[in-house]
C-alpha positions as CSV (number, residue, x, y, z in Angstrom):
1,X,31.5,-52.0,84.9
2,X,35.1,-51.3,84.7
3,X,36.5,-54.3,83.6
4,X,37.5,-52.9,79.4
5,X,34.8,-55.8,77.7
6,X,32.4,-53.4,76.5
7,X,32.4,-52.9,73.0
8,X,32.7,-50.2,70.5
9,X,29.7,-50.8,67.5
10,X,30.3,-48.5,64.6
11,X,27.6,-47.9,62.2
12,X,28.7,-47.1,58.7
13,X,31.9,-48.7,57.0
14,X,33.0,-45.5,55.3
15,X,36.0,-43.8,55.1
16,X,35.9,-42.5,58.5
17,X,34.3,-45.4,60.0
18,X,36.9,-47.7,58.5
19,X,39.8,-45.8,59.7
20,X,38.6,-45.4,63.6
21,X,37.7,-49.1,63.7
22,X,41.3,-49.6,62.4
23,X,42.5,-47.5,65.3
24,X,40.3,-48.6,68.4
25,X,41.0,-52.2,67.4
26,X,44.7,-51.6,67.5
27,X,44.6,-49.7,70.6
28,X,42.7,-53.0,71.9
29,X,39.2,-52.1,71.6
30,X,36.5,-54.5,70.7
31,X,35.3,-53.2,67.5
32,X,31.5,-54.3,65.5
33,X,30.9,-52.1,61.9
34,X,27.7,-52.2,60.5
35,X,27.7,-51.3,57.0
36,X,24.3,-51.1,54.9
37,X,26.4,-52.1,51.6
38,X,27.8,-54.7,50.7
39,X,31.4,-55.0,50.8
40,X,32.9,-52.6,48.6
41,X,36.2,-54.3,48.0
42,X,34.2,-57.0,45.8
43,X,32.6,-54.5,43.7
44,X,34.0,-53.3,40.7
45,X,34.8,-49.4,40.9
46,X,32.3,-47.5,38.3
47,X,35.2,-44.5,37.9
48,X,31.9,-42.5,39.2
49,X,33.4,-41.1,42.6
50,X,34.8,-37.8,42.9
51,X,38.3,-38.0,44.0
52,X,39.1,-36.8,47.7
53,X,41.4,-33.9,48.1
54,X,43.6,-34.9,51.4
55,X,45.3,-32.5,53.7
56,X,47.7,-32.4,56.2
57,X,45.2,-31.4,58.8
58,X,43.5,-35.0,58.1
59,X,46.7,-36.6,57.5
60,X,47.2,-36.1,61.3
61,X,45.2,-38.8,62.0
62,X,47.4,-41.0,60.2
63,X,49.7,-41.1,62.7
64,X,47.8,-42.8,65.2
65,X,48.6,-46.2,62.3
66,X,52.0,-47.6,62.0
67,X,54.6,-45.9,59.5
68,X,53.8,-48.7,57.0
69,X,50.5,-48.3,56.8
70,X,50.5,-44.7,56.0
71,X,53.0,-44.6,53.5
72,X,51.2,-47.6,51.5
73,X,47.5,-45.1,51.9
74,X,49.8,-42.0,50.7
75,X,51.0,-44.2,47.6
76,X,47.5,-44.3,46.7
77,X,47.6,-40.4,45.9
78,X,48.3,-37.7,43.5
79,X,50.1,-34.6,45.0
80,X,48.3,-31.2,44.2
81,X,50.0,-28.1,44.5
82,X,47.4,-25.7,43.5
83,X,44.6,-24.4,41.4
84,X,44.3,-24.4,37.3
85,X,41.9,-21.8,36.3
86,X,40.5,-21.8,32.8
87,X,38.4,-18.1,32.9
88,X,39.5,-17.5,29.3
89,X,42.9,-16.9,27.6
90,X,46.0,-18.8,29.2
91,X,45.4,-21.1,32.4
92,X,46.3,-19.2,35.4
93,X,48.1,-21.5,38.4
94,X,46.8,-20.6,41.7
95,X,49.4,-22.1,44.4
96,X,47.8,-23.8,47.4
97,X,50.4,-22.7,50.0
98,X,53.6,-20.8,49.9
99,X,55.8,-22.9,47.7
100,X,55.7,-27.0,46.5
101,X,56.7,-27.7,49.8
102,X,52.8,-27.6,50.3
103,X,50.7,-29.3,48.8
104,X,47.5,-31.8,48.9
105,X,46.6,-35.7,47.5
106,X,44.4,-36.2,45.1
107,X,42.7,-39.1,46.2
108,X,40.7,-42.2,44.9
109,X,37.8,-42.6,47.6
110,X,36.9,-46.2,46.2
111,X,40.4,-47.1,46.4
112,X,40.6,-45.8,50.2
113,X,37.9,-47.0,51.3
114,X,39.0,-50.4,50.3
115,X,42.2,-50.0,51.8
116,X,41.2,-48.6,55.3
117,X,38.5,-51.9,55.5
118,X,40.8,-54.6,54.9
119,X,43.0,-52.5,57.5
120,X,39.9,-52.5,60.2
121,X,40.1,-56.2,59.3
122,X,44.0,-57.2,59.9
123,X,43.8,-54.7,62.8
124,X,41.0,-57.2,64.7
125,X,37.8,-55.0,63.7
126,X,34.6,-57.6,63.2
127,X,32.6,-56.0,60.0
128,X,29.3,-57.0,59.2
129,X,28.3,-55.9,55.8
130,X,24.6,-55.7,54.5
131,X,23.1,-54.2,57.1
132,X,20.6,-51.7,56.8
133,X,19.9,-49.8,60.2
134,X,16.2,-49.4,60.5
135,X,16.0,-48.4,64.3
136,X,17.7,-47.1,67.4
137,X,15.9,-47.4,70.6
138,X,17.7,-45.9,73.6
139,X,17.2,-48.6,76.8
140,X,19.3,-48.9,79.9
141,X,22.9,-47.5,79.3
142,X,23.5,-48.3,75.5
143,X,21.7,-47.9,72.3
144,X,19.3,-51.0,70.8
145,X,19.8,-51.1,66.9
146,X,17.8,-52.7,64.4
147,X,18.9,-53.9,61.2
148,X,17.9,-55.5,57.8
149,X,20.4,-58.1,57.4
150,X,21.0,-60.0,54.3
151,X,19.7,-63.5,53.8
152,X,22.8,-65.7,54.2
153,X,22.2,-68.4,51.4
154,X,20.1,-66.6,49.0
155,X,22.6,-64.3,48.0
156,X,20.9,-61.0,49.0
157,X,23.9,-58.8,49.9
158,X,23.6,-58.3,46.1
159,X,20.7,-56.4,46.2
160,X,22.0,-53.9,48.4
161,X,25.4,-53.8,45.8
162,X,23.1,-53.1,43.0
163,X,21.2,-50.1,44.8
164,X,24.5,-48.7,45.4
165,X,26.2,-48.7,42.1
166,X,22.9,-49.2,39.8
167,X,22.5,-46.6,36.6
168,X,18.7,-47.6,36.9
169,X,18.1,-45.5,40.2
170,X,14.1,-46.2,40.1
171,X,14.7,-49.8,39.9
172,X,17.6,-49.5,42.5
173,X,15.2,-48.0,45.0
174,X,12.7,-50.5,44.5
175,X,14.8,-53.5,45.2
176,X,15.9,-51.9,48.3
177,X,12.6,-50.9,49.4
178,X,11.9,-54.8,48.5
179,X,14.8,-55.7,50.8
180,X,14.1,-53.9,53.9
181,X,10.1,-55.3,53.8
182,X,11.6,-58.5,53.5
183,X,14.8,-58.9,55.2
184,X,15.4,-60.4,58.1
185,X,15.2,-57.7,61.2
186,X,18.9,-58.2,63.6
187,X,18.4,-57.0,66.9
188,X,21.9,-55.5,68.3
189,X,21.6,-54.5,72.3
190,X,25.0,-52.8,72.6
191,X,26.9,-53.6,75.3
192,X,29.2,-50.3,74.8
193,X,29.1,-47.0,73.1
194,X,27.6,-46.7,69.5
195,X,29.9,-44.2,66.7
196,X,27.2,-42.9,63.9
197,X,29.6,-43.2,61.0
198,X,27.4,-43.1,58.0
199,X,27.4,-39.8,56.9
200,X,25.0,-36.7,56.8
201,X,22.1,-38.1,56.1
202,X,22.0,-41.1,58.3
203,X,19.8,-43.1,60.0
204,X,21.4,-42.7,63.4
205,X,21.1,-38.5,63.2
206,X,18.5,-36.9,61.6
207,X,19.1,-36.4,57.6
208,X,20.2,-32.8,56.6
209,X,19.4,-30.8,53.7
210,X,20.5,-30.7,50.5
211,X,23.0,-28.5,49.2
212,X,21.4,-27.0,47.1
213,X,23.4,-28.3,43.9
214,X,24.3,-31.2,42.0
215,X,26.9,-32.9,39.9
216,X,28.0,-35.4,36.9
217,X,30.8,-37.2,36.8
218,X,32.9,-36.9,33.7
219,X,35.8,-38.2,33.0
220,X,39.1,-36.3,30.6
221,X,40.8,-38.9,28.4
222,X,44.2,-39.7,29.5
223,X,45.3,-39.4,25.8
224,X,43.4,-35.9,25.4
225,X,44.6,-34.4,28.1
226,X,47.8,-35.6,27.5
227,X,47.9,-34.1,24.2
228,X,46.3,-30.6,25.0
229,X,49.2,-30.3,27.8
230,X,46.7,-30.4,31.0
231,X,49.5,-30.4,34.0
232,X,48.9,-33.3,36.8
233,X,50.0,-31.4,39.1
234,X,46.9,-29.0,39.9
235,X,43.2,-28.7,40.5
236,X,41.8,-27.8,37.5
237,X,38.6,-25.3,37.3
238,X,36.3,-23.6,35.1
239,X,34.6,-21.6,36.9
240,X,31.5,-19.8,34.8
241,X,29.2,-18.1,37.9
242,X,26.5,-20.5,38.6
243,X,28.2,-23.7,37.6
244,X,32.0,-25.0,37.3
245,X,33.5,-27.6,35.9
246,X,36.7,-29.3,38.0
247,X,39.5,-31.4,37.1
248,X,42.0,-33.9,39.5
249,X,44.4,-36.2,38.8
250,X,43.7,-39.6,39.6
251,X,45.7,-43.1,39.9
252,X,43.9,-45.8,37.9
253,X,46.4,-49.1,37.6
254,X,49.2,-46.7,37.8
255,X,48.5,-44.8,35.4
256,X,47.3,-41.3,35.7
257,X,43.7,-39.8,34.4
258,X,41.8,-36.9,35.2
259,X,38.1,-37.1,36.3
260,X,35.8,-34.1,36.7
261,X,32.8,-32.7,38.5
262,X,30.6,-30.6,36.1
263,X,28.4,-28.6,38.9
264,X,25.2,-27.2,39.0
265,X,22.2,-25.9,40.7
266,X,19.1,-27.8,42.0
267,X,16.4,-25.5,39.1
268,X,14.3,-24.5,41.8
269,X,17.3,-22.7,43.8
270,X,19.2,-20.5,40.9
271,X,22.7,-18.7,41.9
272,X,22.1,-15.7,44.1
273,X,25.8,-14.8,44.4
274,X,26.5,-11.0,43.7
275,X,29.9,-12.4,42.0
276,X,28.2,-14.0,39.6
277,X,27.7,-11.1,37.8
278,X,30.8,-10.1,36.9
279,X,31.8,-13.1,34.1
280,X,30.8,-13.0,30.9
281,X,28.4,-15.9,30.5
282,X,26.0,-14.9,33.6
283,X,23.2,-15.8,31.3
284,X,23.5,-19.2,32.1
285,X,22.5,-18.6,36.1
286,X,20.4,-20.8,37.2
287,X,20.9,-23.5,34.4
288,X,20.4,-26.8,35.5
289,X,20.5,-30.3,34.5
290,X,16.9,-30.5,33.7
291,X,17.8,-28.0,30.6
292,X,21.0,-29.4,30.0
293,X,19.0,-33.2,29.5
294,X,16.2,-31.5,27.9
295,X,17.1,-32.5,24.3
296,X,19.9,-35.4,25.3
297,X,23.5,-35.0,23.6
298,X,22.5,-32.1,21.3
299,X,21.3,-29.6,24.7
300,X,24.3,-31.0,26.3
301,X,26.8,-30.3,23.2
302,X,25.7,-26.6,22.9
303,X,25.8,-26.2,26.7
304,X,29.5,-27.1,26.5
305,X,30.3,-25.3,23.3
306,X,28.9,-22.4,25.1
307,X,30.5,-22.2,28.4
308,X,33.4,-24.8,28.2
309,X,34.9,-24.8,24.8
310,X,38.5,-24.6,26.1
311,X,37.7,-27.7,27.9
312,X,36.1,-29.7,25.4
313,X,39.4,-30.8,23.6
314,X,40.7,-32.3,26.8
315,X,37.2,-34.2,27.4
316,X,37.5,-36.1,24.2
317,X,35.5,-33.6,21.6
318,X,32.5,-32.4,22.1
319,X,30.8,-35.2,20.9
320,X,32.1,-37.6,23.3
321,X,31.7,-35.2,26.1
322,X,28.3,-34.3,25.3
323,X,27.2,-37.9,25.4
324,X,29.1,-38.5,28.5
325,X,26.9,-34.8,30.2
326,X,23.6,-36.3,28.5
327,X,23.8,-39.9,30.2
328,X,25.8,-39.9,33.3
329,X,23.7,-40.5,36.4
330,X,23.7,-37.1,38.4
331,X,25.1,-37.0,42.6
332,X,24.0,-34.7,45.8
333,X,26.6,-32.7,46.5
334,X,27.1,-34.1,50.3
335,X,30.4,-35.7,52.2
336,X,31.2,-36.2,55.9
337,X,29.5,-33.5,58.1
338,X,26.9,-33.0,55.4
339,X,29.2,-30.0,54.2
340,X,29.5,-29.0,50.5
341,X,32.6,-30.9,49.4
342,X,34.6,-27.8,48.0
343,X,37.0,-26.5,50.3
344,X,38.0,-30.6,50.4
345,X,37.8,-31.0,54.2
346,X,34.8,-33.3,54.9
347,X,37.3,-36.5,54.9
348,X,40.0,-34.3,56.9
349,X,37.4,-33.2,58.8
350,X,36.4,-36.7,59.7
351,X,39.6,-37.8,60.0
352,X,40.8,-34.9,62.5
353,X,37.5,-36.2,64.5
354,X,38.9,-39.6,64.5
355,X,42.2,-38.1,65.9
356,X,40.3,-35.5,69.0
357,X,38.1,-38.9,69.9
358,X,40.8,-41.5,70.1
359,X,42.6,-38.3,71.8
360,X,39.7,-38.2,74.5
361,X,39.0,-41.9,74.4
362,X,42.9,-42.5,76.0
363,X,42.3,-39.7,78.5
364,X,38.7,-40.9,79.9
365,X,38.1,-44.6,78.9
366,X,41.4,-46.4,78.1
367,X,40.2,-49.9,77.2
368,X,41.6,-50.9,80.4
369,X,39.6,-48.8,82.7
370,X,36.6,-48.1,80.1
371,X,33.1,-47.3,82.0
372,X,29.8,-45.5,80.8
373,X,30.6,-43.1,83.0
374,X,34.6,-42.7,81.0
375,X,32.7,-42.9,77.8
376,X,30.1,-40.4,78.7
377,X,33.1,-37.6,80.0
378,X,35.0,-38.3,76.4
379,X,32.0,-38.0,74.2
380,X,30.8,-34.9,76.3
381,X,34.1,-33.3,75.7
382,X,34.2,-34.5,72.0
383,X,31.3,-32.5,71.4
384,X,32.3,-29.5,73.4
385,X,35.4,-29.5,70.8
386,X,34.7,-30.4,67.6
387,X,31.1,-28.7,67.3
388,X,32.1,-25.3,66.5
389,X,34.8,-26.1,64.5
390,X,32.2,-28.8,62.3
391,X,30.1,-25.2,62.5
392,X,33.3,-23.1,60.7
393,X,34.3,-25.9,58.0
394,X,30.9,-26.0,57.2
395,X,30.7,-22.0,56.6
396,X,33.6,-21.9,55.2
397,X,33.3,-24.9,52.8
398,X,30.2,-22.8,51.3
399,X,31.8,-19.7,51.1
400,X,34.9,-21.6,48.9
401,X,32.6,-23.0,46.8
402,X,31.6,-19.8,45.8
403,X,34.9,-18.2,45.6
404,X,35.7,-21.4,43.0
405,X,32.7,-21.3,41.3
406,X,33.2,-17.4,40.7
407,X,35.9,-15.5,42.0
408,X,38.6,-17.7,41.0
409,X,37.5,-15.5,37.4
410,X,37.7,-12.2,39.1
411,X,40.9,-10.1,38.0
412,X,40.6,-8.2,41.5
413,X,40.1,-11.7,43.6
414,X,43.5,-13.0,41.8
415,X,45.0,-9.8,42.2
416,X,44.5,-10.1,46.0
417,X,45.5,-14.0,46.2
418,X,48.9,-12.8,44.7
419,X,49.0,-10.5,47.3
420,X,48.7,-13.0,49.9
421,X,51.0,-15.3,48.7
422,X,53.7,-12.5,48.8
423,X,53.0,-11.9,51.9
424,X,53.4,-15.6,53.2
425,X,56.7,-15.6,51.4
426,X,58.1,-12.2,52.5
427,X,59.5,-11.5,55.7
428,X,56.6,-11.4,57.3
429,X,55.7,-15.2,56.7
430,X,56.3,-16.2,60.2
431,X,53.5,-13.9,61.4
432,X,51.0,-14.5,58.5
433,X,49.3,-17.5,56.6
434,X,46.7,-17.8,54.3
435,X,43.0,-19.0,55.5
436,X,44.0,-21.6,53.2
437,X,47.1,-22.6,54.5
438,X,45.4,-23.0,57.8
439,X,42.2,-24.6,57.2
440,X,44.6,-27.6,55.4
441,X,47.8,-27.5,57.1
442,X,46.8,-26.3,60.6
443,X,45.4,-28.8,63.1
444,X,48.1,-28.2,65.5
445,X,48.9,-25.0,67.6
446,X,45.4,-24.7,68.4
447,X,44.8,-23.4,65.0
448,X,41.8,-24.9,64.6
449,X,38.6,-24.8,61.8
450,X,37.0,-22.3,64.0
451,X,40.5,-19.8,64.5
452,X,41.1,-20.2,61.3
453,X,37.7,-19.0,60.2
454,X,37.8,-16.0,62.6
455,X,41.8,-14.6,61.5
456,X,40.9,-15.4,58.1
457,X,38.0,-12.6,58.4
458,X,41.0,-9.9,59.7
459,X,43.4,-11.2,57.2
460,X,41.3,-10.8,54.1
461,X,40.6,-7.0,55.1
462,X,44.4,-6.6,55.5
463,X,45.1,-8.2,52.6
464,X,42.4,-5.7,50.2
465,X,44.1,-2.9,52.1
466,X,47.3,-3.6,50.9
467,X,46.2,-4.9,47.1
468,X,45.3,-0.9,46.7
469,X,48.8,-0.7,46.3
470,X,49.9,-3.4,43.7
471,X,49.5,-2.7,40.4
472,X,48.8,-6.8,38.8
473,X,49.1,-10.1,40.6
474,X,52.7,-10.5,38.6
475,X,53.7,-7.5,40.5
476,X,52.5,-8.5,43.6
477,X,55.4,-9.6,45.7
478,X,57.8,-6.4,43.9
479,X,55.2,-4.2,45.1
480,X,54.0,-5.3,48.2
481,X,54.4,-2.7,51.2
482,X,56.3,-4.7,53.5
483,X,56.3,-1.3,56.0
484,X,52.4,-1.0,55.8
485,X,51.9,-4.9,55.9
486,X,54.1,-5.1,59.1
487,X,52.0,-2.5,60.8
488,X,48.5,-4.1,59.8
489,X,49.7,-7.1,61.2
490,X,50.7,-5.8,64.5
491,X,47.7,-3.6,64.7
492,X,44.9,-5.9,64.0
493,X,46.0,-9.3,63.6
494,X,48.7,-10.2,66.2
495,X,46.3,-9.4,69.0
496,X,43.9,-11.9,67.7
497,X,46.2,-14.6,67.4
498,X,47.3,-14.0,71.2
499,X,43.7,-13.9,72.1
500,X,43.1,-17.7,70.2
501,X,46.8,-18.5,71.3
502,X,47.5,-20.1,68.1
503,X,50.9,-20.7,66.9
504,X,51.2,-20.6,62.9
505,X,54.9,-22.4,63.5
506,X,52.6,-25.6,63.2
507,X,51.0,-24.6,60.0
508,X,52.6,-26.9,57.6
509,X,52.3,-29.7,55.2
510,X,54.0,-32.2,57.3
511,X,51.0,-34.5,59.3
């Protein structure tokens, strides 16, 4: 069948969902979401979600929408420009890329999320909220999903709202246990391909481990931070070894507030990291929130008073952040890909997904001319792409959360970050960019997740190299060995970037 009727059932109503049913329906797909929730735009936002960090590299995907529409999503944003590291004495400002010219949004997810569904909507996208997939049966040429679906007049779709934004998470569970033994079963045969949009641990893949940590949301005063002169304008972290505590500007009603991560370990799996040992407070490794709880707001005060004093002023006084650490409901570190959340690329990584399949989709099964057989040559090739570089972020995103959690304290790790940042803005630049700089500004120029992950390797060695002769990170770009640099790079790292054919021109912030 060649004839372009099939359609195109999404399952999950997420941020990456949302925006690909916004972009097939435009492009004149017919579009079905199934979302287990309800719909979120009718559900008051609990402040709870950590804010996304957005990059260029996902921002690419932006442009497959009308101008409008992506300047209205970027107005719902904070720019970033860098780091904020609080290891003791005077914050130290880590830049992102090589001068303001770079630089990330700080995000609301609820507030996206609403925004890219009621664009799936005006774009032509059908959305069918409360719907819990419970099967998927493959017969004939296209999946056979079962749902739980809500009952229309009895108002169940509340059910589901309650198990998703519930403080009571026992009693959340049991209602949705409840729901799906009750609810009516929807059988979907699809009559075109299926997207699993609904995150790591869906029903459509098999669920995927834990991280291996956890977080609570806590949120800094506008007022108090305010007053103790905490700057908007970067990522603020504490890193203490086996836990951290993060700061980002948010938009709430237009005006600005910071919310926060505080991060820590699952008890049974305590930090491992050989960097750990070199801050003060290592005593702490393996706390967790189990010891933190232990004795409610008074465990929790003198777990703050003892590794985040310099912070407590900006959460509000110890008092007021202690009860906020005691009572807040805890999260599963997790986002798209089921990759740890802190190099912020599991939205970018979904979204640069969103941009290779729609990039595929137009090559092999135009709506027009769409056919199993089109659909089956795009998804094979969709794979064949994105795979290893889901493989890369997904390394690399562990490897950054360490090197926040605990090298971001390390006089020797800054020193070398100073050294890099030179060496971007010497004359060099042109031949050499951070890791950084191309895991969120890259996308283009074949400088993918995956090449970025393997120069990144070779850089770092060159860049240790030539931190043996700087004498502090302020006197890294007087000092820096422009003569030695130029032959590292031509020795080791230009034949690499021939080899990957990359082309670091396309590094940069604009999507």
């Amino acid at each position: 069948m060649a004839d372009g009727s099939q359609p195109i059932t999404i399952v999950g109503a997420g941020l990456v969902g949302a925006l690909l049913a916004t972009v097939l329906a435009r492009r004149g797909y017919r579009v079905t979401v199934y979302e287990r929730y309800g719909d979120i735009r009718a559900i008051p936002s609990s402040g709870r979600s950590i804010n996304l960090v957005a990059t260029a590299r996902g921002l690419r995907a932006l442009t497959l929408l009308p101008d409008d529409v992506r300047a209205r999503l970027l107005e719902l944003g904070v720019r970033v420009t860098g780091r904020v590291i609080h290891a003791g004495g005077e914050p130290i400002f880590q830049r992102y890329g090589k001068d303001d010219s770079e630089f990330n949004y700080s995000i609301s997810r609820y507030e996206l999320n609403k925004f890219l569904i009621s664009e799936a909507e005006a774009a032509g996208a059908t959305l069918r909220f409360g719907h819990r997939l419970l099967g998927v049966e493959l017969e004939g040429e296209y999946p056979v999903l079962t749902f739980a679906a809500p009952h229309e007049a009895s108002g169940q779709r509340g059910v589901l709202d309650s198990a998703l934004h519930a403080e009571d998470n026992t009693g959340a569970e049991r209602e949705a246990r409840h729901f799906r033994d009750t609810a009516p079963r929807v059988v979907v045969r699809c009559g075109g391909p299926v997207v699993a949009a609904d995150g790591g641990g869906s029903a459509v893949r098999q669920a995927l481990s834990s991280a291996g940590a956890c977080y609570k949301e806590m949120s800094f005063p506008r007022a108090a931070a305010e007053a103790g002169g905490m700057a908007r304008h970067g990522l603020h972290i504490w890193p203490r070894g086996s836990h951290m505590l993060m700061g980002l500007a948010n938009l709430d009603g237009g005006r600005r507030r910071l919310a926060t991560p505080l991060c820590l370990r699952h008890p049974q799996r305590p930090s491992s990291q050989a960097g750990d040992a070199t801050l003060a407070d290592d005593a702490s490794a393996g706390a967790s929130f189990d010891h933190v709880e232990a004795q409610g707001v008074a465990s929790a005060a003198a777990f703050l008073e003892a590794h985040y004093a310099t912070a407590l002023p900006l959460l509000g006084g110890v008092e007021a952040a202690a009860r906020q650490l005691a009572e807040n409901p805890r999260g599963i570190l997790g986002t798209a890909h089921a990759i740890v959340p802190f190099f912020g690329q599991g939205m970018n990584c979904g979204f640069e997904d969103v941009h290779e399949l729609v990039r595929l989709l137009d090559e092999h099964a135009a709506p027009a001319v769409a056919s199993p057989a089109g659909y089956a040559a795009a998804f094979a090739a969709f794979e064949a792409a994105r795979k290893p570089n889901a493989d890369a972020i997904a390394d690399m995103a562990l490897e950054n959360y360490v090197e926040m959690q605990s090298s971001t304290a390390d006089p020797q790790f800054r020193l070398c970050k100073a050294v890099e940042n030179a060496l971007e803005n010497s004359p060099l630049g042109a031949r050499f960019r951070s890791r950084y700089a191309m895991v969120c500004y890259g996308g283009a120029g074949n400088v993918t997740y995956a090449n970025a992950q393997a120069l990144g390797r070779v850089q770092w060695e060159i860049v240790l190299e030539l931190a043996k002769g700087v004498s502090s990170a302020e006197e890294a770009a007087a000092q820096l060995d422009v003569a030695q640099a130029e032959r590292l790079l031509a020795e080791r790292l230009e034949p690499l970037q021939k080899e990957l054919q990359v082309d670091l021109a396309t590094v940069s912030h604009a999507a």
